[in-house]
MDTraj code that builds the backbone (N, CA, C; nanometers):
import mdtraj as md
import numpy as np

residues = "UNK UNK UNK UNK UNK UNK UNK UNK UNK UNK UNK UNK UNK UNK UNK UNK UNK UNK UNK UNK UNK UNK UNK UNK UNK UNK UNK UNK UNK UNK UNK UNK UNK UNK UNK UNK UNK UNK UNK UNK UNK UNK UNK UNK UNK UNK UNK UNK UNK UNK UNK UNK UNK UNK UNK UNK UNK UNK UNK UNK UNK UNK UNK UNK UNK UNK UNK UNK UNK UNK UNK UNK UNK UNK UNK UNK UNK UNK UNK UNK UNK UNK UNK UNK UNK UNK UNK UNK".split()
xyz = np.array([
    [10.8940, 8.0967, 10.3028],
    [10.9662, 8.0235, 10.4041],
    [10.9385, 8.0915, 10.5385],
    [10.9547, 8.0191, 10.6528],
    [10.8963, 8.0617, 10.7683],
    [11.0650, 8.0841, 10.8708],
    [11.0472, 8.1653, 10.9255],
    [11.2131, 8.1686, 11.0392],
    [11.1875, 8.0751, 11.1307],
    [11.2657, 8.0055, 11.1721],
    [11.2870, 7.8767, 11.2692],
    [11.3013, 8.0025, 11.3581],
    [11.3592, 8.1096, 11.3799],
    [11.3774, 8.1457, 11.5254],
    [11.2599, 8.2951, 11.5458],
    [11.1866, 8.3431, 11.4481],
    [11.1094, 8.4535, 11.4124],
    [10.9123, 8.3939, 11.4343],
    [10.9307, 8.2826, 11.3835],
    [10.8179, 8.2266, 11.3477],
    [10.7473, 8.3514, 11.2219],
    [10.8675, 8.4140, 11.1456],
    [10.7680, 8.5263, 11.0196],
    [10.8538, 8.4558, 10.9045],
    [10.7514, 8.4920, 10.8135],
    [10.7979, 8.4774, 10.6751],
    [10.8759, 8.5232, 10.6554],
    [10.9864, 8.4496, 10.5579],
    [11.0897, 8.5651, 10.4993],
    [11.0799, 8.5002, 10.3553],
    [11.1666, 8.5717, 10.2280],
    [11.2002, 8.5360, 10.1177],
    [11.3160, 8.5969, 10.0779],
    [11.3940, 8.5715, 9.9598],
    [11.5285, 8.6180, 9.9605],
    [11.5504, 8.7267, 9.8844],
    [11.6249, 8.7928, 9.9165],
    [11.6118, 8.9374, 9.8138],
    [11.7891, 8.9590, 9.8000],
    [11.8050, 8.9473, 9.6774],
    [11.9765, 8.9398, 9.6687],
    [12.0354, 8.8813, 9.7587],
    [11.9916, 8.7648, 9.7683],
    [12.0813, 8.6583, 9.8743],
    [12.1200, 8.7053, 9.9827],
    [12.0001, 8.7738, 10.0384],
    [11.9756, 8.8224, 10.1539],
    [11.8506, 8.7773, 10.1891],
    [11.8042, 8.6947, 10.3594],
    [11.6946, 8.6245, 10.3817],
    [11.6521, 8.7612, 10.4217],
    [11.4985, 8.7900, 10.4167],
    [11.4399, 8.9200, 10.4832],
    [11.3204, 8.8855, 10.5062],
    [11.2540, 8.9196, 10.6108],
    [11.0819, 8.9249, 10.7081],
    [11.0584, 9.0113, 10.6180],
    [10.8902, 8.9539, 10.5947],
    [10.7567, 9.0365, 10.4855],
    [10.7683, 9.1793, 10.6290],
    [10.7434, 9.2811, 10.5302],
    [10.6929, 9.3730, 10.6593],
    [10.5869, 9.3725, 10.7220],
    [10.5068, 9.3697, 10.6041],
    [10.3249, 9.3619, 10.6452],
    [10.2172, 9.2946, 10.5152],
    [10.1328, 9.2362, 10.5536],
    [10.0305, 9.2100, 10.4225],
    [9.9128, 9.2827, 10.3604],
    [9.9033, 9.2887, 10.2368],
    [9.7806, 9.3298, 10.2321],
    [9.6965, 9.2269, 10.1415],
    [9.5511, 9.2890, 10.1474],
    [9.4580, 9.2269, 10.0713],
    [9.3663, 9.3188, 10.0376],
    [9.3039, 9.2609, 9.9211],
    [9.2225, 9.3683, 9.8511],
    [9.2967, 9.4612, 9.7369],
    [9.4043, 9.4317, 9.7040],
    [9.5729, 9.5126, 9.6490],
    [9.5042, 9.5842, 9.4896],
    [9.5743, 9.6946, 9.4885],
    [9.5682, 9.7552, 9.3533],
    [9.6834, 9.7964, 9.3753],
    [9.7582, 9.7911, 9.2184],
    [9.8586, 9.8340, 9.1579],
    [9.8442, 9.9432, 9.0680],
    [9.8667, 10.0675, 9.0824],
    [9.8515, 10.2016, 9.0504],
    [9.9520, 10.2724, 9.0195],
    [9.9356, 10.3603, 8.9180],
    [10.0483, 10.4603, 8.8900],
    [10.0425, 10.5613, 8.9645],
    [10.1624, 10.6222, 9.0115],
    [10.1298, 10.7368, 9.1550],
    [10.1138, 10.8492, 9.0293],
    [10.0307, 10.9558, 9.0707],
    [9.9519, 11.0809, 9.0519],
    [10.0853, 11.1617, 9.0163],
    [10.1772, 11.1369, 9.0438],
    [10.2948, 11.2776, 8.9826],
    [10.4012, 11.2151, 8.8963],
    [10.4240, 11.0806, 8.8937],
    [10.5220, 11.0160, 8.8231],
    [10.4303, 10.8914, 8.7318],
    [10.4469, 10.8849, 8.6097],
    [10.3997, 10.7359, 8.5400],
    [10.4733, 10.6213, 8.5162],
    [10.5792, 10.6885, 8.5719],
    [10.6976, 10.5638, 8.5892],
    [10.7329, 10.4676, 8.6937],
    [10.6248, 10.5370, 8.7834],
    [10.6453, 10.4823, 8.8946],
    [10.5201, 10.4120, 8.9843],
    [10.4882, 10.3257, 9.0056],
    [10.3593, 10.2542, 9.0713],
    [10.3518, 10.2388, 9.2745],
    [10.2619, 10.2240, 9.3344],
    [10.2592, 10.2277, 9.4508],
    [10.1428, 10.1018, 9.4316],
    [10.1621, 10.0019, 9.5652],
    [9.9833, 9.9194, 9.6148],
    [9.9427, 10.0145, 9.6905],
    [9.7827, 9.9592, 9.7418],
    [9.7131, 10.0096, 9.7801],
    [9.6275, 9.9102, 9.7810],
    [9.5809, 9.8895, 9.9874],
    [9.5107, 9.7679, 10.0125],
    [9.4605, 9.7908, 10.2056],
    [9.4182, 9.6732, 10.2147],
    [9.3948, 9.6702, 10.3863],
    [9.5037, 9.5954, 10.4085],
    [9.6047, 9.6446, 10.5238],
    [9.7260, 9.5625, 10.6018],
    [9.6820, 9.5054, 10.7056],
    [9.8044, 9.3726, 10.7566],
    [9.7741, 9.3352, 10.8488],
    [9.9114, 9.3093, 10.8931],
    [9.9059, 9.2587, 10.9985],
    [10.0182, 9.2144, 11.0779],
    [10.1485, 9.3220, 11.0169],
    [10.1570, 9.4548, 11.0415],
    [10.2852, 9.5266, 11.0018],
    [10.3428, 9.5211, 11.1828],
    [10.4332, 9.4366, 11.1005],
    [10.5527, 9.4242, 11.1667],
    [10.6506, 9.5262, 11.2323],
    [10.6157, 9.6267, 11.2103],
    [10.7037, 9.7283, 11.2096],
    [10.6014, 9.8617, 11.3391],
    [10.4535, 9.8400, 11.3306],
    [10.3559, 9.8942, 11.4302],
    [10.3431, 9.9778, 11.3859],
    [10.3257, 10.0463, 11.2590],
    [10.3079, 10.2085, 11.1782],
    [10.1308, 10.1872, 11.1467],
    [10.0789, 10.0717, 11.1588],
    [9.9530, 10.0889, 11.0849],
    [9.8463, 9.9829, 11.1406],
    [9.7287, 10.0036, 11.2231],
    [9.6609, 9.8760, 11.2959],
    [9.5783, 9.7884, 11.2003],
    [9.6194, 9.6954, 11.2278],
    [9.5254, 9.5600, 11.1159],
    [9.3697, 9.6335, 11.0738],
    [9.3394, 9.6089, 10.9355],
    [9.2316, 9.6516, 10.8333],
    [9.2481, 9.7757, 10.8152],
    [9.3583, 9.8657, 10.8443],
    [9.3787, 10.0149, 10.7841],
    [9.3973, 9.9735, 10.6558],
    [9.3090, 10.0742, 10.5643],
    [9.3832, 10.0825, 10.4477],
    [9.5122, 10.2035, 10.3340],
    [9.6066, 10.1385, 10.3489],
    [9.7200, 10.2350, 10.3032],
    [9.7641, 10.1873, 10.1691],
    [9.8727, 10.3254, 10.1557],
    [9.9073, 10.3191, 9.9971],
    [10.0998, 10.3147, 10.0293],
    [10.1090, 10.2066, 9.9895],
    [10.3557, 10.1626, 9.9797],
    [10.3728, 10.2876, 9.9952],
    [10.5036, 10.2998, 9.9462],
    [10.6063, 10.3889, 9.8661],
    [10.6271, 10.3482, 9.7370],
    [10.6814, 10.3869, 9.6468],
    [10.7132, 10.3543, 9.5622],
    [10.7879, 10.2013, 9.5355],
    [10.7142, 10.1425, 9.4272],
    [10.7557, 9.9646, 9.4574],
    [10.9018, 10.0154, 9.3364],
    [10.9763, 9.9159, 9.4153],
    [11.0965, 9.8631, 9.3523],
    [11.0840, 9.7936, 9.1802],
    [11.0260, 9.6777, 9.2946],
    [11.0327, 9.5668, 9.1660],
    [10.9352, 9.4508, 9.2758],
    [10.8864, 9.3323, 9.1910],
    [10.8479, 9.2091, 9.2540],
    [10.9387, 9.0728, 9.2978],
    [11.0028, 9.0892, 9.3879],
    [11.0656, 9.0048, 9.4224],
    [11.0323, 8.8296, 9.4539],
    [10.9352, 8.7575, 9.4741],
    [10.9017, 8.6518, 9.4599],
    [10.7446, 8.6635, 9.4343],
    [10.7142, 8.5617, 9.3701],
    [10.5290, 8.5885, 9.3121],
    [10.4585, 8.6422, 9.4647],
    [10.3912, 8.7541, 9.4103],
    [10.3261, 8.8321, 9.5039],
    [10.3745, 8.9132, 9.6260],
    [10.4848, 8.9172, 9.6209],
    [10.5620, 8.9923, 9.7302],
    [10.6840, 9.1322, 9.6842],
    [10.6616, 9.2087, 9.7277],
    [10.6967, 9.3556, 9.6530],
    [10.7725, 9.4275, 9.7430],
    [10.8750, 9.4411, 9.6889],
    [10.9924, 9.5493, 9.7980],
    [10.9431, 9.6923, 9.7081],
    [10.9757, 9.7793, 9.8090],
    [10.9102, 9.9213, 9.7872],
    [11.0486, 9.9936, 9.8216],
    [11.0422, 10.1432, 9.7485],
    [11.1916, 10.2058, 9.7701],
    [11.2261, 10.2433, 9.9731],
    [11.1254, 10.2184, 10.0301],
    [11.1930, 10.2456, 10.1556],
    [11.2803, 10.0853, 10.2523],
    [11.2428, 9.9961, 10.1394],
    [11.2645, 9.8558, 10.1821],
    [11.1562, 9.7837, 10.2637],
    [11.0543, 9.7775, 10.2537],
    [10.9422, 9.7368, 10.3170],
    [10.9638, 9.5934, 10.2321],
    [10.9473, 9.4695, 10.2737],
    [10.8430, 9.3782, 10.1590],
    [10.6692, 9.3314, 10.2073],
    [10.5824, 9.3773, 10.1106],
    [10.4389, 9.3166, 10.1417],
    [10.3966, 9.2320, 10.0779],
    [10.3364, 9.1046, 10.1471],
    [10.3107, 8.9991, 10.0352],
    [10.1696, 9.0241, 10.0249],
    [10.0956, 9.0490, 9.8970],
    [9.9924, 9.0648, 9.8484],
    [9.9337, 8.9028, 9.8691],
    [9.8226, 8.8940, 9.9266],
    [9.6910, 8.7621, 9.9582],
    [9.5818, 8.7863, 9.8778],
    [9.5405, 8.9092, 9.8748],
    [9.4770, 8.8776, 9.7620],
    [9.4401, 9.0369, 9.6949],
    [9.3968, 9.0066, 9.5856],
    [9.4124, 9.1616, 9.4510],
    [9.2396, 9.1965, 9.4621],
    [9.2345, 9.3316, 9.4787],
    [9.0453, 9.3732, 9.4078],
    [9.0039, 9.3325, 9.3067],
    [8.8986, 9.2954, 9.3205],
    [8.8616, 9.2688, 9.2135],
    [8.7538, 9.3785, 9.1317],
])
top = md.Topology()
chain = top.add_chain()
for i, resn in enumerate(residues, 1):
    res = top.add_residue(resn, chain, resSeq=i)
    for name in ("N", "CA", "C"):
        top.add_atom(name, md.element.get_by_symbol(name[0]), res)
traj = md.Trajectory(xyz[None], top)
Protein backbone atom coordinates (compact mmCIF):
# COMPACT_ATOMS: atom_id res chain seq x y z
CA UNK A 1 0.00 0.00 0.00
CA UNK A 2 1.25 3.41 -0.83
CA UNK A 3 0.69 6.65 1.95
CA UNK A 4 -1.74 9.17 0.49
CA UNK A 5 0.28 11.75 2.45
CA UNK A 6 4.13 9.99 2.31
CA UNK A 7 3.89 8.87 -1.26
CA UNK A 8 6.10 5.44 0.57
CA UNK A 9 5.02 2.14 0.99
CA UNK A 10 3.79 0.96 4.06
CA UNK A 11 2.35 -2.54 5.29
CA UNK A 12 0.89 -3.46 8.59
CA UNK A 13 2.76 -4.86 11.35
CA UNK A 14 0.46 -5.56 14.46
CA UNK A 15 -2.10 -3.23 13.34
CA UNK A 16 0.24 -0.76 13.09
CA UNK A 17 0.61 0.99 9.37
CA UNK A 18 4.60 1.36 8.97
CA UNK A 19 7.03 2.85 5.85
CA UNK A 20 9.47 -0.02 4.23
CA UNK A 21 12.80 1.43 5.49
CA UNK A 22 14.81 0.57 2.52
CA UNK A 23 14.95 -2.14 -0.41
CA UNK A 24 17.07 -4.54 -1.42
CA UNK A 25 17.86 -6.72 -4.37
CA UNK A 26 20.03 -9.40 -5.10
CA UNK A 27 18.87 -10.74 -1.19
CA UNK A 28 20.41 -13.74 0.61
CA UNK A 29 19.08 -15.11 3.65
CA UNK A 30 21.92 -16.32 5.92
CA UNK A 31 22.63 -17.60 9.24
CA UNK A 32 24.78 -14.96 11.16
CA UNK A 33 28.41 -16.45 11.93
CA UNK A 34 27.92 -16.53 15.92
CA UNK A 35 24.27 -17.54 16.39
CA UNK A 36 22.30 -20.44 14.14
CA UNK A 37 19.28 -19.30 15.42
CA UNK A 38 19.38 -16.38 14.10
CA UNK A 39 19.45 -15.13 10.24
CA UNK A 40 20.38 -11.60 8.77
CA UNK A 41 19.73 -10.42 4.52
CA UNK A 42 22.26 -9.37 2.69
CA UNK A 43 21.82 -7.40 -0.67
CA UNK A 44 22.26 -3.93 -2.68
CA UNK A 45 19.81 -1.12 -0.98
CA UNK A 46 18.07 1.48 -2.29
CA UNK A 47 16.03 4.26 -1.38
CA UNK A 48 16.89 3.92 2.70
CA UNK A 49 14.78 6.10 3.99
CA UNK A 50 16.42 6.70 6.93
CA UNK A 51 20.08 8.11 4.85
CA UNK A 52 22.51 5.42 6.68
CA UNK A 53 23.45 3.85 3.28
CA UNK A 54 23.73 5.42 -0.59
CA UNK A 55 21.71 3.52 -3.29
CA UNK A 56 23.71 0.13 -4.69
CA UNK A 57 25.72 -0.20 -1.30
CA UNK A 58 25.73 -3.52 -0.41
CA UNK A 59 24.81 -4.32 3.37
CA UNK A 60 23.95 -6.98 5.77
CA UNK A 61 20.09 -6.20 8.42
CA UNK A 62 20.29 -6.91 11.91
CA UNK A 63 18.95 -9.66 12.97
CA UNK A 64 15.41 -10.45 11.14
CA UNK A 65 12.48 -10.77 13.38
CA UNK A 66 10.19 -12.60 11.37
CA UNK A 67 8.51 -11.96 7.66
CA UNK A 68 5.86 -9.80 7.95
CA UNK A 69 4.02 -9.62 4.50
CA UNK A 70 5.44 -11.78 1.37
CA UNK A 71 8.85 -10.40 0.95
CA UNK A 72 9.12 -7.78 3.46
CA UNK A 73 11.15 -8.41 6.79
CA UNK A 74 11.22 -6.48 10.09
CA UNK A 75 14.67 -6.90 11.65
CA UNK A 76 15.31 -6.62 15.60
CA UNK A 77 16.19 -2.86 15.32
CA UNK A 78 12.69 -2.30 13.54
CA UNK A 79 13.79 -1.57 10.09
CA UNK A 80 11.24 -3.18 7.39
CA UNK A 81 13.04 -4.12 3.84
CA UNK A 82 11.07 -5.29 1.09
CA UNK A 83 13.15 -7.78 -0.79
CA UNK A 84 12.62 -7.18 -5.13
CA UNK A 85 14.49 -9.57 -5.87
CA UNK A 86 16.68 -12.86 -4.28
CA UNK A 87 20.43 -14.09 -5.87
CA UNK A 88 20.36 -16.32 -7.69
Amino acid sequence: MISETTGRETVDVDGQTREITAYLSEAVRTQTWNREDREVLTGFIRNDREGRFRDGQRIHTSYLIREVAPGVFLTRTGSLYRVESWAK
